[in-house]
N, C-alpha and C positions, 0 to 999 in steps of 0.2 A: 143563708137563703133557704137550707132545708128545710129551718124552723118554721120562713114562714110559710111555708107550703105546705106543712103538716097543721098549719093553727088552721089555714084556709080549708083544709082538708075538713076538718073537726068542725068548722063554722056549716060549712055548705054541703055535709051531707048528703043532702034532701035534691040540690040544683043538679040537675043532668045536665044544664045546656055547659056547665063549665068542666065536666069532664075529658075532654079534648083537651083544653089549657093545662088541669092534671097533668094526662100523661105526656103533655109535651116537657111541662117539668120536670117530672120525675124524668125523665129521661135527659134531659141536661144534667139532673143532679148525681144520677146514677153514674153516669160517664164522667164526670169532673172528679166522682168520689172515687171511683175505681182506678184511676189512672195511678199503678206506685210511682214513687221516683226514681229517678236513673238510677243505675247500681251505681254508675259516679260521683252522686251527691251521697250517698250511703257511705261509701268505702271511705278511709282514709285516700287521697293522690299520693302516687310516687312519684318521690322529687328526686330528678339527677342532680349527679353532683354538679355544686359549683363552679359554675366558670369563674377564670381567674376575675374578669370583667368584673361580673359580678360581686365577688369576694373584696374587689376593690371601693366598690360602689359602696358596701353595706358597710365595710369599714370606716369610709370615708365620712358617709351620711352620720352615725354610731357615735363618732370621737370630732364630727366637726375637724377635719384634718384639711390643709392648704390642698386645695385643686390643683392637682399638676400631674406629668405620668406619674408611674412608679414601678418599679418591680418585685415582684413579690417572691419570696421564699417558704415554704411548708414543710412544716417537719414537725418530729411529736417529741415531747419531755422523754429523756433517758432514764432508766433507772438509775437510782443515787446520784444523779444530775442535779443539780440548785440552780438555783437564778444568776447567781458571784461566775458559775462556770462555765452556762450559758452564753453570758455576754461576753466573756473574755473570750470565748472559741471565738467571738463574730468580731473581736478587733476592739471591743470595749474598753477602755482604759478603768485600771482600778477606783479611778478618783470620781466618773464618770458613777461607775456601779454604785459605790458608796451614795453618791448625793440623790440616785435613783432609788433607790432602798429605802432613804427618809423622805423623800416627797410619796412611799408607797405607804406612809403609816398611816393609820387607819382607814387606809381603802383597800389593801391586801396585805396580807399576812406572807411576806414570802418564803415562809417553811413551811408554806400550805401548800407548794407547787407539785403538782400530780404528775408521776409520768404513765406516759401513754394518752394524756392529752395535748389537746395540739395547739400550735403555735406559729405566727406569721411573723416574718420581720420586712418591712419595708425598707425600698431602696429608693433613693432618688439619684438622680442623671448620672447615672453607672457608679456612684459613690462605693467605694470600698465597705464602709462600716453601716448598717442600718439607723434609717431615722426613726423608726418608732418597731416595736414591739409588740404584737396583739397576742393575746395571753384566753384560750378558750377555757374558761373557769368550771361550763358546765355547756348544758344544750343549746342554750339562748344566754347568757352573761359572756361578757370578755372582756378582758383589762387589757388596758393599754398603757405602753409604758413611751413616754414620747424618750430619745435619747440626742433631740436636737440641742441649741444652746439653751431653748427652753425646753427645761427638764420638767414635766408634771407624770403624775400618772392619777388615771380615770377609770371607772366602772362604766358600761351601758350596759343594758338588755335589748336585743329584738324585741323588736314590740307584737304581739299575738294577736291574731286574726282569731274574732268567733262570729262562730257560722253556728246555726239551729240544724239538727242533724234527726232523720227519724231511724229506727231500727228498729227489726225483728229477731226475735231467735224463740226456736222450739226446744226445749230441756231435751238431752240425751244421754249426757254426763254430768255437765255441771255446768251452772250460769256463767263459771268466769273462761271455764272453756269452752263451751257452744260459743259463745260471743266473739274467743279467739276464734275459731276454726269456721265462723263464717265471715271472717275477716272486721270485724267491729271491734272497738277498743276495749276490752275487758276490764280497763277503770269503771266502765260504765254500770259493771254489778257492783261496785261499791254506793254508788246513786242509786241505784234498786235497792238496795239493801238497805238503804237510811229509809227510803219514803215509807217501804212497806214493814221497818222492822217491828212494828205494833202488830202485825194484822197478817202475815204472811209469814209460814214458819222454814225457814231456810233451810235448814236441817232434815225437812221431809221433804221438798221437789221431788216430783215424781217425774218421767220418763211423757215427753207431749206436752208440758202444762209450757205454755206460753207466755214471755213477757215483749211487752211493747213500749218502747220512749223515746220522748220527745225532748231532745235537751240540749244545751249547748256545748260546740266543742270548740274547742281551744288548739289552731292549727297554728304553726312555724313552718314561714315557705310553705304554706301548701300542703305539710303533713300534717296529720291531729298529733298532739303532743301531749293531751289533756282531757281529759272531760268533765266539764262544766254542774252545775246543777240541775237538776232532771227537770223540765217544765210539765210534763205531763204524761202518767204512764197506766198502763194497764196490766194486768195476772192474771190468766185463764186457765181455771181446770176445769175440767169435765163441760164445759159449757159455762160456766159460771163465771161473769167477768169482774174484778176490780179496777177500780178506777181511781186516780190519784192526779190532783193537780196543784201546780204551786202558788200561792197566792199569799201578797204581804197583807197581812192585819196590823193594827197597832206596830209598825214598823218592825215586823217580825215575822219573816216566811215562813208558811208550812206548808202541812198537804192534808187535802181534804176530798171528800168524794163527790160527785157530781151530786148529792142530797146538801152540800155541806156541811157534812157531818165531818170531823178533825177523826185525822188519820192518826193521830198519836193518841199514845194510852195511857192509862196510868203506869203502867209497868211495859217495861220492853217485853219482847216476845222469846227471845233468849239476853245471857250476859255477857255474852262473845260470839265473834264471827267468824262463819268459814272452820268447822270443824265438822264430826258427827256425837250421835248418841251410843255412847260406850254403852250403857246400864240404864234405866228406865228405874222407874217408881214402882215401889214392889213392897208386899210385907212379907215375901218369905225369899231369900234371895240368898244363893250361896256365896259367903265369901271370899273371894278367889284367895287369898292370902289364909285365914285361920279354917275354910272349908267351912264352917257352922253356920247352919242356916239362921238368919232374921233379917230383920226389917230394913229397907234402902228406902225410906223416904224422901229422896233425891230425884237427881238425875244427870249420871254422870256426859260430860260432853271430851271427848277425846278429840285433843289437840297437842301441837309442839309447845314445849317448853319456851316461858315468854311471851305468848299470847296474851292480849292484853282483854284482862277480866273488869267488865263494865258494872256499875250496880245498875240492877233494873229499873228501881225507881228513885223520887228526891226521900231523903232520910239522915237519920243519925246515925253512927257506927252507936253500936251497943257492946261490940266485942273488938280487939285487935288480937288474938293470943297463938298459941302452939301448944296443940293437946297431940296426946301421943297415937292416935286416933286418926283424926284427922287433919293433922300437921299443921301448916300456918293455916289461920282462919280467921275471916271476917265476918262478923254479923252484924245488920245493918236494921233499924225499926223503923220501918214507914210510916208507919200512924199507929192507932190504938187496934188494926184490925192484922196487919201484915207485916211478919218478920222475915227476912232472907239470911242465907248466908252461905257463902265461899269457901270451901273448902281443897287440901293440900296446894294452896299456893307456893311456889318455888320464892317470893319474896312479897314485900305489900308495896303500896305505893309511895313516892315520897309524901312526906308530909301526913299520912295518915293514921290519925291519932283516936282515941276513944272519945267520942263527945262530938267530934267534926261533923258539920254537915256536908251532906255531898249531894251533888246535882245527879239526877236522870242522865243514864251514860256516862258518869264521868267515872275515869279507871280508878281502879281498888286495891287492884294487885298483878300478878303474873301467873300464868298458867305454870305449873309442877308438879311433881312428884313425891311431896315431904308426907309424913306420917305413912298410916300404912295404907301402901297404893303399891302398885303392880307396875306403873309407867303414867307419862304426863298425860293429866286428864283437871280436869274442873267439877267436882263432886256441888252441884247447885241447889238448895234446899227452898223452902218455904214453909213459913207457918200461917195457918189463917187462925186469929184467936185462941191461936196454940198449940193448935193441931197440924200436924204434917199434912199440906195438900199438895197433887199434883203439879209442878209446874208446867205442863205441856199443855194442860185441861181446865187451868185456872179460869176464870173470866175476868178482863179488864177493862174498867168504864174510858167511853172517850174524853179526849178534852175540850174547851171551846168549841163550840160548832160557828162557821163564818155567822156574825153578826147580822140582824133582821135587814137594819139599813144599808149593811153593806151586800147582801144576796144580788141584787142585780146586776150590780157591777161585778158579783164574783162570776154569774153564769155568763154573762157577755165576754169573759175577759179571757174564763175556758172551753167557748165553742168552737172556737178555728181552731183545737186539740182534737176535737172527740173524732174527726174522721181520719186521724192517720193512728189513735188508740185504741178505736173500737169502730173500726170502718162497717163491719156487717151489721149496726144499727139501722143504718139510713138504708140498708138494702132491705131490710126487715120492713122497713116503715114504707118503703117503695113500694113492694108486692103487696101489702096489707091495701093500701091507696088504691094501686091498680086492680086488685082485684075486688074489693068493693066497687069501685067505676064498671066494674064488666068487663074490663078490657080483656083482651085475650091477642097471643102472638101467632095464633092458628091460621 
């Protein structure tokens, strides 16, 4: 609706009689756009615990079980507890356990039983021994073991609720802890982190810079459990906004900016997440192990041991080896213009051989400490035609930009985003309207 009040605006200029109509618009627009939403649609709900009722119902519903009372028992796996000694505490007969065990093959492994996870047993019409067994695998899975004359046992999952969630948060620490501590799911800087990892450098957030999204989340009972794909998001610093929306092309999602122009690059913007910059690119640089100054045409990124070391762009490994230098290393040639390589990896990847091609993001190796390094860190390099260049300062071409015939339908399909990612647009465009009109609140 903003749209078309801003296109009316740009047509009719010049007409005073229709300024009235303006600022009655803009003033419906301003108020519909302003309004946040509840902190309750924001927030994860807290869910009390389960009533027995309850716990009977989603059982019941789950495994298809005979409608009838039942009662129920709760209790959690023992340590060094099994399944064989489970059942026999509850009156099981051996012969019983046994035939239960083989109707569980290949839908549970029963030396895979957890203890400290829990476990229901059903009773019917005061029966001594349990009819069925509900077995909590995980948050939402649970196996059931029937131990009536008909003996099966079955897998279900709760089925998950998604709900479109928006959020804010202002950096003060860190993405995945601001988002904790203003009570939002912090999976959801994992989804930040994929749309923007081209065009946004994680490793420099600064203290105010602001992200905004719009994404799906993945609730059980009423709690989020999960966070979904990012449908549309925003990064502000200093005034300066990003904007990022999701949209399938040739049956392929990405994210692209409200120009669309493709938010992805030829090259990631680092080769791992969620660490810092130990060492920067430098031609005279001491080093902390022999003290002799030269050249780090790098850049080192400190992280734990394990971290999983992405290549930045698609390529051929050119290298797999262990120099005594730079201990396990991979180097990787993208084209005829841009060589990378990985350096003191604590191991490489499976499967990764000299000659292999490998995808944009896909793992290489593990963050370590091998050759001579000080502690776990990711020594990241770059050649442009052979020459050492900065990785922090590189430039990198976008990809596809949304297709000519498909533009219309891309910008229709991300304007009901743009007011909850970048709401002080429409206020911008408001006062612009109104005060061209004359109007005044005097």
């Amino acid at each position: 609706m903003i749209r078309f009040f801003i296109v009316l605006y740009e047509k009719k200029k010049g007409n005073m009689k229709i300024k009235g109509f303006i600022f009655l618009a803009i003033c419906f627009v301003w108020v519909h756009c302003s309004v946040s939403q509840e902190k309750s649609d924001l927030l994860p709900q807290e869910r009390e615990e389960t009533p027995v009722s309850s716990q009977l119902a989603e059982f019941c519903s789950l495994f298809e079980l005979p409608s009838q009372e039942y009662s129920i028992e709760n209790d959690v796996v023992k340590r060094n507890e099994n399944f064989s000694a489970l059942l026999q505490n509850k009156g099981i007969g051996h012969q019983k356990v046994f035939l239960v065990s083989e109707a569980a093959r290949g839908i549970f492994d029963m030396r895979k039983l957890k203890a400290g996870n829990a476990y229901s047993l059903l009773y019917t019409n005061e029966a001594e021994e349990p009819s069925y067994l509900v077995y909590q695998e995980n948050f939402r899975t649970y196996i059931c073991f029937s131990l009536t004359d008909s003996l099966w046992v079955a897998r279900s999952q709760i089925p998950l609720q998604v709900e479109e969630k928006c959020i804010e948060v202002t950096i003060d620490r860190s993405l995945w802890q601001d988002l904790s501590d203003a009570g939002f799911n912090p999976l959801v800087a994992n989804g930040l982190s994929e749309v923007f990892a081209w065009t946004v450098d994680f490793f420099g957030l600064r203290k105010g810079d602001v992200f905004r999204a719009y994404y799906l989340a993945y609730l059980l009972q009423g709690k989020e459990v999960d966070a979904g794909p990012i449908l549309a998001a925003s990064y502000t610093r200093d005034g300066e906004c990003r904007l990022a929306f999701r949209y399938i092309q040739d049956s392929i999602p990405g994210y692209w900016d409200q120009e669309g122009i493709n938010l992805q690059r030829t090259f990631l913007k680092a080769p791992l997440k969620y660490s810092r910059i130990s060492s920067g690119f430098s031609y005279a640089r001491r080093h902390p192990i022999t003290r002799v100054v030269r050249p780090h045409t790098g850049v080192d990124y400190a992280a734990p041991t394990g971290t999983p070391v992405m290549s930045i762009g698609e390529g051929r490994v050119i290298e797999r080896t262990y120099t005594r230098g730079g201990g396990n290393t991979v180097k990787i040639k993208h084209n005829s213009v841009y060589t990378t390589a990985y350096l003191h990896l604590s191991r490489f990847a499976s499967g990764l051989v000299v000659g292999k091609r490998v995808a944009q993001g896909e793992v290489i190796g593990y963050v370590g400490s091998t050759g001579m390094s000080t502690g776990p860190h990711l020594d990241f390099r770059v050649w442009k035609n052979g020459k050492p260049v900065n990785p922090l300062t590189m430039e990198s071409l976008p990809a596809d930009p949304i297709e000519e015939g498909r533009m219309e339908d891309f910008l229709a399909s991300v304007l009901p985003y743009r007011k909850y990612i970048q709401p002080e647009i429409y206020k911008e465009k408001a006062l612009q309207i109104i005060e061209y009109a004359g109007l005044s609140f005097e």
